[in-house]
N, CA and C atoms as an extended XYZ file, in Angstrom:
330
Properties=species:S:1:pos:R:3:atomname:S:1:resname:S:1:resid:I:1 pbc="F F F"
N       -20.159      -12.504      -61.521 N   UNK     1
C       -20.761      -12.811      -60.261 CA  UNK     1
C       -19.711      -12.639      -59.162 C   UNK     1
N       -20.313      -12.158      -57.925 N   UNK     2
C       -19.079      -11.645      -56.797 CA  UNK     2
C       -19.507      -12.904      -56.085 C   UNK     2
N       -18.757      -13.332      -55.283 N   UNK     3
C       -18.745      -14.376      -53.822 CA  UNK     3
C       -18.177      -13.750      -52.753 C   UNK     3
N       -18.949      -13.621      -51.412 N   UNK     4
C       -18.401      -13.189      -50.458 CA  UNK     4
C       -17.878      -14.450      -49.192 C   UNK     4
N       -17.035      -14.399      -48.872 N   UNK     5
C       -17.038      -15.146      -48.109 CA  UNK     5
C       -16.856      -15.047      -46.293 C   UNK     5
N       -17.582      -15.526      -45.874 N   UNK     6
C       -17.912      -15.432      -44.123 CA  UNK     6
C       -16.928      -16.393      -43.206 C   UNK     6
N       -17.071      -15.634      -42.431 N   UNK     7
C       -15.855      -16.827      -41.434 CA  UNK     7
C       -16.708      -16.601      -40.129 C   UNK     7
N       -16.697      -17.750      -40.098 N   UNK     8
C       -18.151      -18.004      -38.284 CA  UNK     8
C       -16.908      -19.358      -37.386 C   UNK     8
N       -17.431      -18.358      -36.308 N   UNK     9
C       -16.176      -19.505      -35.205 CA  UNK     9
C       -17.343      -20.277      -34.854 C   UNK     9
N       -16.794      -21.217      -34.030 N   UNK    10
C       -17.933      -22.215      -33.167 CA  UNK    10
C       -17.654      -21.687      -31.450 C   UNK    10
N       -16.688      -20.845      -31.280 N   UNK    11
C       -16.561      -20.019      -29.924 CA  UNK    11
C       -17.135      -18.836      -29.929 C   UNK    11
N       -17.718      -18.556      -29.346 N   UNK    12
C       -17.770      -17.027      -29.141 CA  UNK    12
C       -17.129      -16.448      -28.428 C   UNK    12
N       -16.442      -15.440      -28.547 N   UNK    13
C       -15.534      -14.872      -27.742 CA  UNK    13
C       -16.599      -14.318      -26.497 C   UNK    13
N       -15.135      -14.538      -25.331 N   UNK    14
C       -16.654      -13.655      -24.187 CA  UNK    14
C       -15.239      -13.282      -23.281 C   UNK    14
N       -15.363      -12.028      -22.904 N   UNK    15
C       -14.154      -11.193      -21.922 CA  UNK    15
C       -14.911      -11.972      -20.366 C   UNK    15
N       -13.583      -12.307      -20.251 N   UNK    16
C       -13.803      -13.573      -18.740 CA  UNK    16
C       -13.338      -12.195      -17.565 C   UNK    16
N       -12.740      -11.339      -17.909 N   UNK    17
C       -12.200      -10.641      -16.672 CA  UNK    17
C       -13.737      -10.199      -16.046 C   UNK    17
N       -13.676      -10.538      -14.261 N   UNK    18
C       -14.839       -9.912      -13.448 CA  UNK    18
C       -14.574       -8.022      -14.104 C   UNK    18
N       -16.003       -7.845      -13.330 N   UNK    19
C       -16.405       -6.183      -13.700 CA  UNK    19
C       -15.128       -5.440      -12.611 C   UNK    19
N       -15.390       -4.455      -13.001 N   UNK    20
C       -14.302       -3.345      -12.033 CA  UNK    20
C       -14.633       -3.544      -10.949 C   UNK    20
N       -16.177       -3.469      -10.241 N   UNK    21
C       -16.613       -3.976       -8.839 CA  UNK    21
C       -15.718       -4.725       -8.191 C   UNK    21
N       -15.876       -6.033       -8.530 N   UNK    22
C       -16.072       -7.218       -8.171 CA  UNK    22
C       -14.256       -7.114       -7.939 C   UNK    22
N       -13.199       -6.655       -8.790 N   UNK    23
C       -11.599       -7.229       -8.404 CA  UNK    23
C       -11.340       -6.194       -7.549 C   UNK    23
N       -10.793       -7.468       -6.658 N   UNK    24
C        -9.612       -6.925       -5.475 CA  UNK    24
C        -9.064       -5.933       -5.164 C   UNK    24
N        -9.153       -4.955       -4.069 N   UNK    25
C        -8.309       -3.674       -4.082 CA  UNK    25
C        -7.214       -4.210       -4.029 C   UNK    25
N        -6.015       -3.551       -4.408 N   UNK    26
C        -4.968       -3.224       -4.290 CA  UNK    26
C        -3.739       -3.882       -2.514 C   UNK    26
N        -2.818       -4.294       -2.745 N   UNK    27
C        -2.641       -4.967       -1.312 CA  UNK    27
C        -2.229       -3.353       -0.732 C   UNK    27
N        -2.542       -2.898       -0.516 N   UNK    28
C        -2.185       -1.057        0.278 CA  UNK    28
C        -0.905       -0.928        1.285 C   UNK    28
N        -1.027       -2.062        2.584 N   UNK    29
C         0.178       -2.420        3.116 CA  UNK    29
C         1.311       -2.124        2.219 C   UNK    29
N         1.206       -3.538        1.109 N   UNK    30
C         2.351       -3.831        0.727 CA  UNK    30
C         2.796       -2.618        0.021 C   UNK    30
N         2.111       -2.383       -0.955 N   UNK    31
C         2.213       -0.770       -1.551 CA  UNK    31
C         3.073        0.246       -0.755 C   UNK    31
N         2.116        0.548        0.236 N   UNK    32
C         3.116        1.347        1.401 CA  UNK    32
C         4.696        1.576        1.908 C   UNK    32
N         4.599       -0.367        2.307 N   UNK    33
C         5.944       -0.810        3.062 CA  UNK    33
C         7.188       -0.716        1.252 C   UNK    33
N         6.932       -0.842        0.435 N   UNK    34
C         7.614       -1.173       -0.914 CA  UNK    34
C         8.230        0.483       -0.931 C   UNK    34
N         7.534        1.079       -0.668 N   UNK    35
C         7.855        2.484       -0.876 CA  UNK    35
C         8.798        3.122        0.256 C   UNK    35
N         8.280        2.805        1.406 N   UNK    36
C         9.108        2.649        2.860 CA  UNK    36
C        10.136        1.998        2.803 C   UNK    36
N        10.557        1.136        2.402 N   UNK    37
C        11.746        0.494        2.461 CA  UNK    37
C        12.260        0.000        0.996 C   UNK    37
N        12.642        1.298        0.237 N   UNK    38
C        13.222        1.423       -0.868 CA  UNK    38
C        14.301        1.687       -1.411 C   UNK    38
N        14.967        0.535       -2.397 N   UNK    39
C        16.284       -0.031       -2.235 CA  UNK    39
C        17.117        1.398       -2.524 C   UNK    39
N        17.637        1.747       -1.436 N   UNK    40
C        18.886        2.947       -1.815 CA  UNK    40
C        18.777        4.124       -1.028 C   UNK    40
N        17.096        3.938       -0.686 N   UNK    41
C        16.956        5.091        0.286 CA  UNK    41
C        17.333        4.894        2.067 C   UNK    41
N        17.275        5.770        2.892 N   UNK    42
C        17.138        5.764        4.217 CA  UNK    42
C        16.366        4.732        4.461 C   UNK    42
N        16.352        4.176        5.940 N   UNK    43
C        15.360        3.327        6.493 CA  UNK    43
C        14.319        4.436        7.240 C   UNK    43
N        13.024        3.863        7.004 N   UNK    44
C        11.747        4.862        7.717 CA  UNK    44
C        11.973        4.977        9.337 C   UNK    44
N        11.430        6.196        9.568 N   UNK    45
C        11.533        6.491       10.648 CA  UNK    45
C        10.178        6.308       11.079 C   UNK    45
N         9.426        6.877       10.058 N   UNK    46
C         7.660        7.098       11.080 CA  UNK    46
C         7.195        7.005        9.204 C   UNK    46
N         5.921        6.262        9.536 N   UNK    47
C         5.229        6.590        8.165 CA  UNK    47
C         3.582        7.396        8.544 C   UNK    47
N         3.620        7.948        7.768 N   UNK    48
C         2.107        9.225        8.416 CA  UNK    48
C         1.692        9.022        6.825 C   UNK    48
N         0.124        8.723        7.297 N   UNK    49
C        -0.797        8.510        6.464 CA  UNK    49
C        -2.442        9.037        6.588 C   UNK    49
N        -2.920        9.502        5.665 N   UNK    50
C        -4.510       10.112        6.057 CA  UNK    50
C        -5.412        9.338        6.885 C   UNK    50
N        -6.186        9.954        7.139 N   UNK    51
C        -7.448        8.977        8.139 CA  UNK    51
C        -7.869        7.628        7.320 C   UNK    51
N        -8.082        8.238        5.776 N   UNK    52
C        -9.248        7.092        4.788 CA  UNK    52
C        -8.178        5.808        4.659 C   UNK    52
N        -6.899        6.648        4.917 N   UNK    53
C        -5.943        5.477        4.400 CA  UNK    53
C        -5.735        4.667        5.471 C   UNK    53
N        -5.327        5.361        6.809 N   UNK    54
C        -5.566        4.479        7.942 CA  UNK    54
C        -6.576        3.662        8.015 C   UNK    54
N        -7.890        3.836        7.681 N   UNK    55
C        -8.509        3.054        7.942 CA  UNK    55
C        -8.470        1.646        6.925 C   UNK    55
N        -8.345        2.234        5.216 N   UNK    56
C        -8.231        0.914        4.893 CA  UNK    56
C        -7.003       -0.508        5.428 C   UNK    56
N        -6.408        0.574        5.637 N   UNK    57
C        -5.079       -0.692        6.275 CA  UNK    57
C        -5.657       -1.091        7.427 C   UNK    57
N        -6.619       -0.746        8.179 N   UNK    58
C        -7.475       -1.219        9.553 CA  UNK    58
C        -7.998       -2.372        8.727 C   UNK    58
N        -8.785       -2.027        8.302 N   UNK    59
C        -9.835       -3.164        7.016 CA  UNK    59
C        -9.060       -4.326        6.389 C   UNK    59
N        -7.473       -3.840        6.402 N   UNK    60
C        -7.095       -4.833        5.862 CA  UNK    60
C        -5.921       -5.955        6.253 C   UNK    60
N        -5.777       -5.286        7.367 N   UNK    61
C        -5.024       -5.767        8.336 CA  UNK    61
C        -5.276       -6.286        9.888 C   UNK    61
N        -6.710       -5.983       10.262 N   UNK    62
C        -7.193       -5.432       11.554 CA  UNK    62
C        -6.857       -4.515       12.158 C   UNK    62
N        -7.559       -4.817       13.705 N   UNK    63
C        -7.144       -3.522       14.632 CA  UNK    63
C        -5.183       -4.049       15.147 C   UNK    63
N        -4.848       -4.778       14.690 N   UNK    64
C        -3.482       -5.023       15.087 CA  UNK    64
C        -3.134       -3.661       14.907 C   UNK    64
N        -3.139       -3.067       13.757 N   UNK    65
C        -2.360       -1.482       13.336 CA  UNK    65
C        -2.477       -0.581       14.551 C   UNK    65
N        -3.983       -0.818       14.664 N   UNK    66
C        -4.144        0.273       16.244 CA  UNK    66
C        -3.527        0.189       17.691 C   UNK    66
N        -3.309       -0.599       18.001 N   UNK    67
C        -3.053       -1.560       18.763 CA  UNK    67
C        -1.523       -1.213       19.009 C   UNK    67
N        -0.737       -2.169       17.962 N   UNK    68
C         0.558       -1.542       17.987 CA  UNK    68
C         1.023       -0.661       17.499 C   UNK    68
N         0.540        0.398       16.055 N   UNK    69
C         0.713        1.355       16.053 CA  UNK    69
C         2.020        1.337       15.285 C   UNK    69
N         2.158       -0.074       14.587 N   UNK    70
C         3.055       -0.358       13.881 CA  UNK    70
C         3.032       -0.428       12.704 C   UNK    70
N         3.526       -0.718       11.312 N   UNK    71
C         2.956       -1.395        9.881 CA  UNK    71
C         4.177       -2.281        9.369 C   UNK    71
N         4.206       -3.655        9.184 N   UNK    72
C         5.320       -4.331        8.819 CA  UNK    72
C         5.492       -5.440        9.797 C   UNK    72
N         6.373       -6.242        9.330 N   UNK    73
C         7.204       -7.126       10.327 CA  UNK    73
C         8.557       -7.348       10.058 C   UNK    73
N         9.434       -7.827       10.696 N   UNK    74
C         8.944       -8.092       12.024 CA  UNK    74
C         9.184       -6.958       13.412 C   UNK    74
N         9.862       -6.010       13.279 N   UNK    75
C         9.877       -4.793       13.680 CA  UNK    75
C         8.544       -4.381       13.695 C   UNK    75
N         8.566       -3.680       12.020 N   UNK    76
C         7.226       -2.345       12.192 CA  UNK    76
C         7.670       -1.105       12.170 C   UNK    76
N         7.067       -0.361       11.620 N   UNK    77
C         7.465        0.903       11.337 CA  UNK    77
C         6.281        1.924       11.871 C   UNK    77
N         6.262        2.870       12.727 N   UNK    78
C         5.341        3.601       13.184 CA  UNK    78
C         4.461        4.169       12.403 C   UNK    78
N         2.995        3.990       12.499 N   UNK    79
C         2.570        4.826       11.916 CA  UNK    79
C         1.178        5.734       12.581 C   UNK    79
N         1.596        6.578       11.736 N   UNK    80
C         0.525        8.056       12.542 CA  UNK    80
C         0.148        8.621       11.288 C   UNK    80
N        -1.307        8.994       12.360 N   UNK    81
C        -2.392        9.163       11.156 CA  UNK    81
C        -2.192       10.982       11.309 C   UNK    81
N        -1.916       11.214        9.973 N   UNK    82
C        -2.040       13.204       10.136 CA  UNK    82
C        -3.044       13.569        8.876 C   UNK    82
N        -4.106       13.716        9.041 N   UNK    83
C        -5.397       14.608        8.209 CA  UNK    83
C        -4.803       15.825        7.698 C   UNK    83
N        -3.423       16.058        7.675 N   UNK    84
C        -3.146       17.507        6.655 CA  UNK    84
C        -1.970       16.818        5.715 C   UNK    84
N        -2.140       16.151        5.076 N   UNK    85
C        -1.714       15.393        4.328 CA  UNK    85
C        -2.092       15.512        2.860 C   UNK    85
N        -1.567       15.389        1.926 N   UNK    86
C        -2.528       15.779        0.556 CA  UNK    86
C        -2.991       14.254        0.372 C   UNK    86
N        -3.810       14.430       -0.452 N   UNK    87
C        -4.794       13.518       -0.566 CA  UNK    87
C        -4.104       12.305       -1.629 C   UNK    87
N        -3.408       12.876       -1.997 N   UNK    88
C        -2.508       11.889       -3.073 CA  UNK    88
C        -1.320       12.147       -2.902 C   UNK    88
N        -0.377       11.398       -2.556 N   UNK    89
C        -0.732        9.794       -2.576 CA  UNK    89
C        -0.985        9.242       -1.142 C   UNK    89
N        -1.472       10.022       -0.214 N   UNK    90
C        -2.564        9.906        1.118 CA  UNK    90
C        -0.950        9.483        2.421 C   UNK    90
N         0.017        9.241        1.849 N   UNK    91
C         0.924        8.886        3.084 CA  UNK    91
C         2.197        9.652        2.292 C   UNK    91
N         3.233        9.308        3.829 N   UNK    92
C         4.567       10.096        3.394 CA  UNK    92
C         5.400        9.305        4.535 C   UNK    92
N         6.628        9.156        4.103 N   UNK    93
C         7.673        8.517        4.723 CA  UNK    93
C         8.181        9.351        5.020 C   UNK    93
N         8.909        9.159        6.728 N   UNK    94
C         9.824       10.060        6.900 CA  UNK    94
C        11.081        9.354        7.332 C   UNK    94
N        12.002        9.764        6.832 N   UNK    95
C        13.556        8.911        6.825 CA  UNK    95
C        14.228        9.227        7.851 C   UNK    95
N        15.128        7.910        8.341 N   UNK    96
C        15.892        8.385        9.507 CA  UNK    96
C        17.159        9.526        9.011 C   UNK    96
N        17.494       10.634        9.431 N   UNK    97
C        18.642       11.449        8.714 CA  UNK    97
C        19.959       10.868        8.650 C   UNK    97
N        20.924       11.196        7.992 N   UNK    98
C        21.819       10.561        8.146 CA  UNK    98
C        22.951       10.407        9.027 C   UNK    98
N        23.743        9.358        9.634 N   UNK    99
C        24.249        9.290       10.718 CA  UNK    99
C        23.146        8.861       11.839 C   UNK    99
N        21.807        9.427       11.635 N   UNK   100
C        21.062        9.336       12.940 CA  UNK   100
C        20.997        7.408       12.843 C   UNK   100
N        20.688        6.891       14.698 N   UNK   101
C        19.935        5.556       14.566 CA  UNK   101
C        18.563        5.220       13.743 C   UNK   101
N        18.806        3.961       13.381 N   UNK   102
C        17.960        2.822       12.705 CA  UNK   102
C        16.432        3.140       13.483 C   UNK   102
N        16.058        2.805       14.578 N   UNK   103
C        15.329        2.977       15.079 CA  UNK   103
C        15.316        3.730       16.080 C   UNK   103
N        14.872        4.940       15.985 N   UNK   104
C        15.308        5.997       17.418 CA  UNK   104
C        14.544        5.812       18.751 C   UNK   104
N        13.245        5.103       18.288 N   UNK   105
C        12.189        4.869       19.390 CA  UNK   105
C        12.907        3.691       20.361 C   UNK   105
N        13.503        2.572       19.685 N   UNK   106
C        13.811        1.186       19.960 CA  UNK   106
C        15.014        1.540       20.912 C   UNK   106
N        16.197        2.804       20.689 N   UNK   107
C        17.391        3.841       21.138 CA  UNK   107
C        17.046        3.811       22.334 C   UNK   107
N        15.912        4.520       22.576 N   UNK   108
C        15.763        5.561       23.794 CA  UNK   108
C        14.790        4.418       24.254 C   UNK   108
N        13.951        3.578       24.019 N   UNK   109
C        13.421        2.689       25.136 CA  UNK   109
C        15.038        1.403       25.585 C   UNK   109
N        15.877        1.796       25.122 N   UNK   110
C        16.907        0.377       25.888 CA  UNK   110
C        17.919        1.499       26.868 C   UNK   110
């Protein structure tokens, strides 16, 4: 005679993570600025990013971005929206060269 034997929980397992919908985009700012101000590289000069991307940082930041035309604190780093941009990864840093000033805009307005 064979015996099989069963194993029954009194839990049922159940996957608690929300659906793909439902979680949080991504903080995009921070994403951005992490990449912009990355340990070893130049400090940003201007950061240029696509329209879709501009806008989510609108969405997720307000119209402050428009406004000042900045991204960060407590400075800020310029940013401009250029539509010929590849689509991935939708922005691009551009570095101050070397020798040049920290902030060239901040230069020439004192």
């Amino acid at each position: 005679m064979v015996t099989t034997a069963t194993i029954t929980t009194a839990t049922p397992v159940i996957d608690r993570r929300p659906p793909t919908a439902l979680r949080p985009l991504p903080d995009v700012a921070r994403d951005v600025l992490a990449v912009a101000w990355a340990p070893g590289a130049a400090p940003p000069r201007e950061i240029r990013v696509r329209p879709e991307l501009h806008d989510r940082l609108r969405a997720q930041l307000g119209p402050a971005v428009e406004v000042s035309g900045l991204l960060g604190d407590p400075a800020g780093v310029p940013l401009v929206v250029d539509p010929l941009l590849p689509r991935s990864p939708g922005f691009e840093v551009r570095r101050v060269p070397p020798g040049g000033p920290v902030r060239p805009r901040l230069a020439a307005a004192a």
